[in-house]
C-alpha positions in Angstrom: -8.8 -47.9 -26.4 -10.5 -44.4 -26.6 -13.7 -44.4 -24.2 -16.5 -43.6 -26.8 -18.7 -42.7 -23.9 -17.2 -39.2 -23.5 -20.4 -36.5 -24.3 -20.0 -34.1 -27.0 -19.1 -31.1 -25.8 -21.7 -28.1 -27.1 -20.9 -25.7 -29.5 -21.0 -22.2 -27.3 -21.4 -20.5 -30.8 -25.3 -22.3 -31.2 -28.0 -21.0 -29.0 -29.5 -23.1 -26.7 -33.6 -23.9 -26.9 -33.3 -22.5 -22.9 -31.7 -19.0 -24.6 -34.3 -18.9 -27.5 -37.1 -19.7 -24.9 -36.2 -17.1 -22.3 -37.7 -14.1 -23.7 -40.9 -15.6 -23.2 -40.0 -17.1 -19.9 -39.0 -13.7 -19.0 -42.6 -11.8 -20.3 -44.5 -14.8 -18.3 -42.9 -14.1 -14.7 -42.8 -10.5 -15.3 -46.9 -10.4 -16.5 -47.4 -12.9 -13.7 -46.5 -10.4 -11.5 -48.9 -7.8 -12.5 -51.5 -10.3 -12.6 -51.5 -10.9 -9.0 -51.3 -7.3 -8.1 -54.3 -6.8 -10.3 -56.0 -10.1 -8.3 -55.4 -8.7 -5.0 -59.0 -6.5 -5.8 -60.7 -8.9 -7.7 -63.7 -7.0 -8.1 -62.3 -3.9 -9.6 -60.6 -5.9 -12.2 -64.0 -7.6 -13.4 -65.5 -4.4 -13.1 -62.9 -3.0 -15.1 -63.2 -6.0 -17.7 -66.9 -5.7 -18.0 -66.4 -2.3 -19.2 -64.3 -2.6 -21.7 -65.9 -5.6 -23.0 -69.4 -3.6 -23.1 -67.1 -0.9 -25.0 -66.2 -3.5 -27.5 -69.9 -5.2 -27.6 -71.2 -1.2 -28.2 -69.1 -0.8 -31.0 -70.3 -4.1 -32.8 -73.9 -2.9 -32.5 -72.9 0.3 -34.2 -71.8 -1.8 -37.0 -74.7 -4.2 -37.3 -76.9 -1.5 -36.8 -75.2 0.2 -39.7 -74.8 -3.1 -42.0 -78.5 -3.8 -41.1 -79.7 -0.1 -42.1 -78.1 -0.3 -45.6 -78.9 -3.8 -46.0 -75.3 -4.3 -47.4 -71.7 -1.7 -47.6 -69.2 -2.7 -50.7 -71.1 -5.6 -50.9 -70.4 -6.8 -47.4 -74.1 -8.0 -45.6 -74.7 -7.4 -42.4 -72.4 -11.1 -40.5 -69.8 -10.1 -43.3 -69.6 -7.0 -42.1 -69.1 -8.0 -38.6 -66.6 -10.5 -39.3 -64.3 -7.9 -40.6 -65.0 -5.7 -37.3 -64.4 -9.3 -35.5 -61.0 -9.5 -37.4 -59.8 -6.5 -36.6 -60.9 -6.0 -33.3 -59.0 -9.7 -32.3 -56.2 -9.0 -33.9 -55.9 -5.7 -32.0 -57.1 -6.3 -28.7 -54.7 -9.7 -28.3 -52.1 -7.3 -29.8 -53.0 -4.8 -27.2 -52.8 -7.6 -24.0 -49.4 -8.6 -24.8 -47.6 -5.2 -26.2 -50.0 -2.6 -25.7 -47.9 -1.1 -22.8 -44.9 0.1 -25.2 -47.0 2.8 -26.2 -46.2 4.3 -22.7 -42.1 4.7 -23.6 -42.4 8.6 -23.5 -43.6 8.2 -20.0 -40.5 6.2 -19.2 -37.9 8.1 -20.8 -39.1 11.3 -19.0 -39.0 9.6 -15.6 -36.0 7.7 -15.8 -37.5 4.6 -15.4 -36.2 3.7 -18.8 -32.6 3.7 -17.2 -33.0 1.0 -14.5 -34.9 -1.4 -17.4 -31.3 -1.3 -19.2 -29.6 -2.2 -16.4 -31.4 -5.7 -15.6 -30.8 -8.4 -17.3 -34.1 -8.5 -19.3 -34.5 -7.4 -22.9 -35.8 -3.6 -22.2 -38.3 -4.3 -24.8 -39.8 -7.3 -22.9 -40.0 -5.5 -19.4 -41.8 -2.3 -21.3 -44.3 -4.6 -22.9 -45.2 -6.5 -19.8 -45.1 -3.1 -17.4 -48.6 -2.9 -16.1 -49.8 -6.3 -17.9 -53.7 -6.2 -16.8 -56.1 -8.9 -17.1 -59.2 -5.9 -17.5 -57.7 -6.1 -21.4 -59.3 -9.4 -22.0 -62.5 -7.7 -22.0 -61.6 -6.8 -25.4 -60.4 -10.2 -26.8 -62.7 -12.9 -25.6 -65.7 -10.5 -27.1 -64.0 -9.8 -30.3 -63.5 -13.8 -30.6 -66.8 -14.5 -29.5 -68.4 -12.3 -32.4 -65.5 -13.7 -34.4 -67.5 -17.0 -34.0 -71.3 -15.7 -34.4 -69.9 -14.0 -37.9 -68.1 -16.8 -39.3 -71.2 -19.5 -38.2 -73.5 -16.5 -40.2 -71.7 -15.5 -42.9 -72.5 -17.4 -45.8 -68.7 -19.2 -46.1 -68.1 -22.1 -48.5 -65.3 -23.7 -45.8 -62.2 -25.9 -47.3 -59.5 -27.7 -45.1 -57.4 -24.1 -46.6 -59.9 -22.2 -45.4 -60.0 -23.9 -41.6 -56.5 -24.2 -41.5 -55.2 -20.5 -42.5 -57.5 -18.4 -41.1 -55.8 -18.8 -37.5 -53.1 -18.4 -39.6 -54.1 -14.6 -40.9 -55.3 -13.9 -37.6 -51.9 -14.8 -36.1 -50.4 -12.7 -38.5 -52.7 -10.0 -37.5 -51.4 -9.4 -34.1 -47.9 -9.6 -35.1 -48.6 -6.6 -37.4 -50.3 -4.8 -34.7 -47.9 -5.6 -32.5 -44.7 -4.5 -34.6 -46.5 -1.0 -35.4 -47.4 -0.6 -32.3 -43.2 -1.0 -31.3 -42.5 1.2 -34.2 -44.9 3.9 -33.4 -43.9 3.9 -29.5 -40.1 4.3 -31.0 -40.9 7.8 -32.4 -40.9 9.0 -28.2 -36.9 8.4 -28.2 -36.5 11.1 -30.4 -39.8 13.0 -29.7 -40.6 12.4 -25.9 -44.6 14.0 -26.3 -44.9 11.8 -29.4 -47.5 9.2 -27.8 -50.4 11.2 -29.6 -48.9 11.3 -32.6 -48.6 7.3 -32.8 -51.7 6.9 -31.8 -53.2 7.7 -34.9 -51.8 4.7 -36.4 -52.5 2.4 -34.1 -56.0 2.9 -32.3 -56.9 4.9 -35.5 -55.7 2.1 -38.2 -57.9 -0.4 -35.7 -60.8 2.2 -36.6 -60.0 2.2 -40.1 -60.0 -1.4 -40.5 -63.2 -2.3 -38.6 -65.1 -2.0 -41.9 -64.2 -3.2 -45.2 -61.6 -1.0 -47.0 -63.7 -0.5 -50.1 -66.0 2.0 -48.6 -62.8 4.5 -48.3 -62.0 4.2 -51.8 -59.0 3.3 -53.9 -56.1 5.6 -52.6 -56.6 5.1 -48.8 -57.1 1.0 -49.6 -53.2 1.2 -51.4 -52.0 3.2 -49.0 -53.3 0.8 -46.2 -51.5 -2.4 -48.3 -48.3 -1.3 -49.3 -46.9 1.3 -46.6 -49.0 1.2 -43.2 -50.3 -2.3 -44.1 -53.2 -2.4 -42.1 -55.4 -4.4 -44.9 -53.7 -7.0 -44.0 -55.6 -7.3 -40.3 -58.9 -8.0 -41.5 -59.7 -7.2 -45.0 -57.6 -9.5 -46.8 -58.3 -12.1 -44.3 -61.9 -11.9 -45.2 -61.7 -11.8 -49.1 -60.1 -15.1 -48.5 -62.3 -16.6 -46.2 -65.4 -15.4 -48.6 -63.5 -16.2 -51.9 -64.0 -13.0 -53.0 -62.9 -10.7 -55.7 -61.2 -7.4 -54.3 -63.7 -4.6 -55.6 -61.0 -1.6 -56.2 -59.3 -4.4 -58.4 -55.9 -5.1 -55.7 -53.9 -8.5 -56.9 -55.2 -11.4 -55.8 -52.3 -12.8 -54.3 -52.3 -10.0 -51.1 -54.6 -12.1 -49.6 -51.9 -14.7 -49.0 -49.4 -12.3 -48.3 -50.2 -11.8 -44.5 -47.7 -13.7 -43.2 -44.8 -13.1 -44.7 -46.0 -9.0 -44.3 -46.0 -9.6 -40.6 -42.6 -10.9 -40.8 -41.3 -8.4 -42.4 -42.8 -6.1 -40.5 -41.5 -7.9 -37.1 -37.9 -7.5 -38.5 -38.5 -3.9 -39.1 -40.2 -3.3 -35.8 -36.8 -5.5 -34.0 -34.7 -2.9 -36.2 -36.6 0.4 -35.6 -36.3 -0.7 -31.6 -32.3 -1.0 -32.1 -31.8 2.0 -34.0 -33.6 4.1 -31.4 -32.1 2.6 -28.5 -28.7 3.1 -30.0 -29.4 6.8 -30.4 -31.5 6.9 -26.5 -30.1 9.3 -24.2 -30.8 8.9 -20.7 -32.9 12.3 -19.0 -30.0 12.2 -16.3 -33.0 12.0 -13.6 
């Protein structure tokens, strides 16, 4: 009689949840790491995080002040207003903690350091994005969030159950947009080593773009922001929906949804832009 008790053997062609899981396991131990380097002068790094969080807090009052000036931009009052800066800067500054440090592939490439993170056996991508993790870069989320909070508890917002449940939704799908143009942007220094400035102009300068609502920069700037850098999708969209309002320059109604599957997209696109220029990387020789 056959034993019945005999385990199923497992199908080496389907990835285990360990394999799936590892790139995060990976990111963990190797931002971990940084962390405690950065904890060994504690006071620097709240120093540090103090700053950067009065940076962010100096920025919002440039905004209210503004808002509160006109009385109302586009239509936008003054806690409208600063929920779209709120959006935007969350979106950004998370975006910034966990993949920021691409942005500083040039650097590698031209030292050589790019070399040794091929030869581990991490994804490249993962090591570059945790190089350097720092705690100070909080300072920019937890006040974003926080006036994230004040905005939405001021604005005047007719909440739903759709309306609680896909705003962190559009947020999430915030980052991951920020986060995919920032990997596409940092992949212009395989082919163009001095190219960091260059890509910063999308990045930090689509973050200033989209601190205010798009219809003050009229219609061709707001299409070009949707449809090829899609940057509306951050915070403006995000904040039609939550305020159930029209788009003034007239876009479909239906972008306002679109935010996740955009980020998506633009993950894929970011995962293929990375490929494609580490294909074509070739090593300094230093």
């Amino acid at each position: 009689m056959a034993d019945t008790n005999v385990p199923a053997r497992s199908d080496p062609e389907r990835p285990r949840v360990g394999d799936l899981l590892r790139p995060f396991r990976d990111y963990r131990l190797l931002a971990w790491t940084w962390v405690r380097s950065a904890a060994q002068y504690p006071l620097s790094m709240i120093l540090m995080s103090l700053a950067v969080a009065v940076s962010v807090l100096t920025q919002a009052g440039a905004v209210i002040i503004l808002f509160g000036h006109a009385g109302s931009l586009s239509g936008f009052t003054v806690y409208e207003g600063l929920m779209v800066f709120a959006l935007a800067a969350s979106a950004f500054g998370i975006a910034d903690l966990f993949i920021g440090s691409v942005e500083r592939l040039g650097r590698h490439i031209r030292t050589g350091s790019l070399d040794a993170m091929l030869i581990r056996p991490v994804s490249p991508l993962i090591q570059l994005a945790a190089d350097e993790f720092s705690p100070r870069r909080l300072g920019k989320v937890v006040p974003a969030l926080a006036l994230l909070g004040v905005s939405l508890a001021g604005a005047d917002i007719e909440w739903t159950v759709a309306k609680a449940l896909l705003l962190p939704t559009m947020l999430l799908s915030g980052v991951l947009i920020c986060g995919a143009i920032w990997v596409i942007t940092a992949c212009l220094q395989f082919f163009v080593a001095d190219a960091r400035e260059a890509a910063n102009t999308l990045t930090y300068g689509g973050q200033a773009l989209s601190e205010y609502p798009l219809a003050i920069y009229g219609a061709e700037i707001v299409r070009s922001v949707t449809y090829v850098v899609p940057i509306a999708f951050i915070s403006w969209q995000p904040a039609l929906f939550v305020l159930d309002r029209s788009d003034p320059l007239g876009m479909p109604e239906g972008l306002r949804y679109a935010g996740p599957f955009v980020a998506v997209l633009l993950c894929v696109c970011a995962a293929l832009v990375w490929r494609f220029g580490l294909r074509h990387y070739r090593s300094t020789g230093s």
